[in-house]
N, C-alpha and C positions, 0 to 999 in steps of 0.2 A: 428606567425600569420600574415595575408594577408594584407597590408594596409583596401583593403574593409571589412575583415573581422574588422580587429579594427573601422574602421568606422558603421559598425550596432549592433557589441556592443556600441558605443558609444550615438546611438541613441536610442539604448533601454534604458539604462541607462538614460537618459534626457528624456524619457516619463515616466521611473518610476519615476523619482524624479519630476517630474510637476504635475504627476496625486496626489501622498503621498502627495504633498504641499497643491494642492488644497482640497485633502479630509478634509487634518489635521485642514487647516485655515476656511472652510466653515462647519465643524463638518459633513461630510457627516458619511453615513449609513453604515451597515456592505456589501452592495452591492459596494459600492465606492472601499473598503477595497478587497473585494476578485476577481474586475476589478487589481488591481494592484496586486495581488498573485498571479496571473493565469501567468500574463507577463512576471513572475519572472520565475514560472516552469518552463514556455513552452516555454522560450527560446532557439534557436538551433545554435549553431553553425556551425552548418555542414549542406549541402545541401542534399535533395534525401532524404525517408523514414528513420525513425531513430525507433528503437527497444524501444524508448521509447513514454509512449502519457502521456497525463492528463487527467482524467474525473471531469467533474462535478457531485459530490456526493450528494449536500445540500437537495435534495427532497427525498433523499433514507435513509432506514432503515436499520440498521444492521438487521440480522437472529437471531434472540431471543434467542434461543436454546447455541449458543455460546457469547453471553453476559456475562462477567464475573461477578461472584458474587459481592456486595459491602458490606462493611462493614457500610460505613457508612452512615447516616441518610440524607444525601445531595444525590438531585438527580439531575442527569446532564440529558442533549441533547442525545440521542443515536447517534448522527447524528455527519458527520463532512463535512469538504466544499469541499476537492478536494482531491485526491488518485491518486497516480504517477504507470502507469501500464505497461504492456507490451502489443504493440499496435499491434489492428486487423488488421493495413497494414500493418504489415511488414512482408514479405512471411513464414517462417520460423513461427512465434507467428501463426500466420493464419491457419496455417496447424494443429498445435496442439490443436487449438481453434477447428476447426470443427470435427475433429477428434472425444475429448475426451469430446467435448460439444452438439452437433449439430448433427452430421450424424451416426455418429455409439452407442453411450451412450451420457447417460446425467448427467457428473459430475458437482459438481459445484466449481471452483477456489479459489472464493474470502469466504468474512465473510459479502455480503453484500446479502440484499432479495431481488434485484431486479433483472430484467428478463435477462436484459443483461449483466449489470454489475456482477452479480453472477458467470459468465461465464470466467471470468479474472480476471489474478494473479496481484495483487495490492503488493505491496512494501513500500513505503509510502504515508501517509496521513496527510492533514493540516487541521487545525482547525483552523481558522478566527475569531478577532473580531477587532469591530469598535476603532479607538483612543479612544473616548468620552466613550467606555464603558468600555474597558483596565481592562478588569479580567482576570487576568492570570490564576488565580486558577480555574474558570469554564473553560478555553480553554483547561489546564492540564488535570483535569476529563473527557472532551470527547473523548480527541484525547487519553487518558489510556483506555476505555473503546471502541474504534475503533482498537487501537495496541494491547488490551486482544486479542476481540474475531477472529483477524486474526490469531495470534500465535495461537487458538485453531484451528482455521481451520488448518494451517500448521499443525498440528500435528495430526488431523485425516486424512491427506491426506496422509501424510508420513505413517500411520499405513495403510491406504488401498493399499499404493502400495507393502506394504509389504506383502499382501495375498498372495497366491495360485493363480495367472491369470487362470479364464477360457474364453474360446475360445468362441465369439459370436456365432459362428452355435451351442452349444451345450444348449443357452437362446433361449427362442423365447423372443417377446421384453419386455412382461409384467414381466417374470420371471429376465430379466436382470434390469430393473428398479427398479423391488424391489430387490432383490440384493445393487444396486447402494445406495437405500436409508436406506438400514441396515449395510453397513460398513463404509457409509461416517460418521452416529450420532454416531460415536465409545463412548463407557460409558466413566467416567473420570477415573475409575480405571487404563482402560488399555492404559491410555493418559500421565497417571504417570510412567506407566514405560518405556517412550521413554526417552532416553539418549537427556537432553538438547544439549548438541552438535549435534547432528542430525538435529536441526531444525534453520534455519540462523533468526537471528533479524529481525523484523523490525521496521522501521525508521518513525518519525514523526514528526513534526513544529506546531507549536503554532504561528500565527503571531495576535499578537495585536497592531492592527494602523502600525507605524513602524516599530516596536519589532519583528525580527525572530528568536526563539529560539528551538534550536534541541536536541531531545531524539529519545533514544533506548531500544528498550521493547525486551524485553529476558524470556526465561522459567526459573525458579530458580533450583536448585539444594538442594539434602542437608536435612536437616528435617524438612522444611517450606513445601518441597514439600511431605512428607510423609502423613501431618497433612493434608497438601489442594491438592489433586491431580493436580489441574489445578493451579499453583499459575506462577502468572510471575511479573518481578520488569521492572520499568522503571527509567533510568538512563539519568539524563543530570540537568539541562542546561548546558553547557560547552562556556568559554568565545569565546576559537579557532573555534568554530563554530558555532558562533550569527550573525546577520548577521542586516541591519536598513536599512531604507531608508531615515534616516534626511539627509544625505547627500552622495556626489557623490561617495567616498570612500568606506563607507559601501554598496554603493549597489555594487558596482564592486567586492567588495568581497563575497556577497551573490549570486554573478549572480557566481561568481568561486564554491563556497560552493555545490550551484545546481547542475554544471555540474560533480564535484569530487561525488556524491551522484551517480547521472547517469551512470558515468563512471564504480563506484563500481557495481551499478546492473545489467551492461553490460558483466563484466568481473570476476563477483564472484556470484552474486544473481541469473542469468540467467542460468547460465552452472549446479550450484547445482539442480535447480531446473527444470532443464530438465533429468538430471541424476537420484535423488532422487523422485523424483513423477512424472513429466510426460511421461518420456521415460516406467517407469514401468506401467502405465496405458493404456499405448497405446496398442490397440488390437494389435496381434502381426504381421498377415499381411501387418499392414499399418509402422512396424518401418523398414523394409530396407528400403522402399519407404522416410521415413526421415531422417534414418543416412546418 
């Protein structure tokens, strides 16, 4: 790393730990809280457009239909505060974006209901809370009920790519819209018989005040998933990658933690997922135009 590069992590790291001090010491709000989560994502290393963004989620809805069932009598937030995507500047996401959203059909990406957000592949998501309110177990609940209903989406997209493609000229647009909207709501029967290996994890954080702590939400296998069609387990905390802002150390290790997340969705979560769903989605005129 570049002398300047070590110097702008260096000062991002002394704005994360001044902003976390002062939130911690004057008891600010969950708004303080996910001013200093954001700084952490969205930091870059690198210069020039990066395949990766941040969205601000906290006003939007997940899509109801893929909300996963609960057992239990506690009910959470549907909502969560920020999703790690793959970003509408980078040439490449762009083109697939308007492609398979916008100009030719109208699929939709994510597991969230909003207009645009729906329209992009999220990977993961945080759920925020203030120090002063430090419930782990509420921040768990939503960001498990944000990480369900994407893996469901993942897994009706992975079944729609696997149709039969037909060719735009043989839709007019109303006949390919509905089309669009009776293979994406795939039942949960035929969601049980996707081979959990088919569909890659995704990734989630819990930050309470200082506390960042990382899970992986996976589809189950096995006789859980016979009984519950759509069942999926979520796995962590894990100490190797917790991450704090009490001090200068742990953030420098969370600011690493980020970037090795990134890196993986650059180089594992990216390629699967232009392979297994988007390249097969793509009307077929427009894929030599992207290969």
């Amino acid at each position: 790393m570049t002398p300047a590069a070590l110097e702008r992590i260096w000062e991002v790291a002394e704005t994360i730990y001044d902003l976390a001090h002062i939130a911690d010491q004057y008891l600010q709000d969950e708004n303080a809280w996910n001013r200093i989560a954001y700084l952490v994502v969205s930091w870059n290393p690198f210069s020039g457009i990066d395949l990766i963004d941040v969205m601000n989620i906290q006003t939007q809805l997940i899509e109801p239909s893929l909300i996963p069932n609960l057992s239990s009598e506690i009910t959470f937030s549907k909502k969560a505060n920020f999703a790690l995507c793959f970003s509408t500047r980078h040439a490449e996401v762009n083109l697939y974006y308007r492609k398979l959203c916008y100009e030719d059909r109208c699929h939709f990406l994510s597991q969230m209901n909003d207009e645009s957000t729906s329209r992009m592949s999220l990977f993961c998501g945080l759920e925020v809370k203030s120090q002063r309110d430090a419930n782990h177990d509420e921040a768990l609940g939503q960001l498990g009920i944000w990480i369900g209903a994407g893996l469901r989406k993942s897994e009706q997209l992975s079944l729609y790519a696997e149709e039969s493609p037909v060719e735009p000229e043989d839709l007019d647009f109303q006949e390919e819209n509905q089309r669009d909207e009776e293979l994406t709501h795939v039942p949960v029967e035929q969601i049980a018989k996707k081979d959990p290996s088919e569909v890659l994890p995704l990734v989630g954080f819990t930050v309470v005040g200082h506390e960042w702590r990382m899970y992986l939400g996976y589809k189950k296998a096995g006789a859980d998933a016979i009984l519950n069609p759509v069942i999926q387990d979520i796995v962590g905390p894990w100490e190797a990658f917790a991450g704090t802002t009490r001090n200068m150390l742990g953030i420098f290790r969370l600011l690493r933690l980020i970037e090795r997340l990134k890196s993986w969705a650059r180089e594992v979560y990216w390629p699967w997922l232009k392979k297994e769903i988007l390249d097969p989605l793509m009307p077929k005129e427009n894929q030599d135009d992207e290969g």
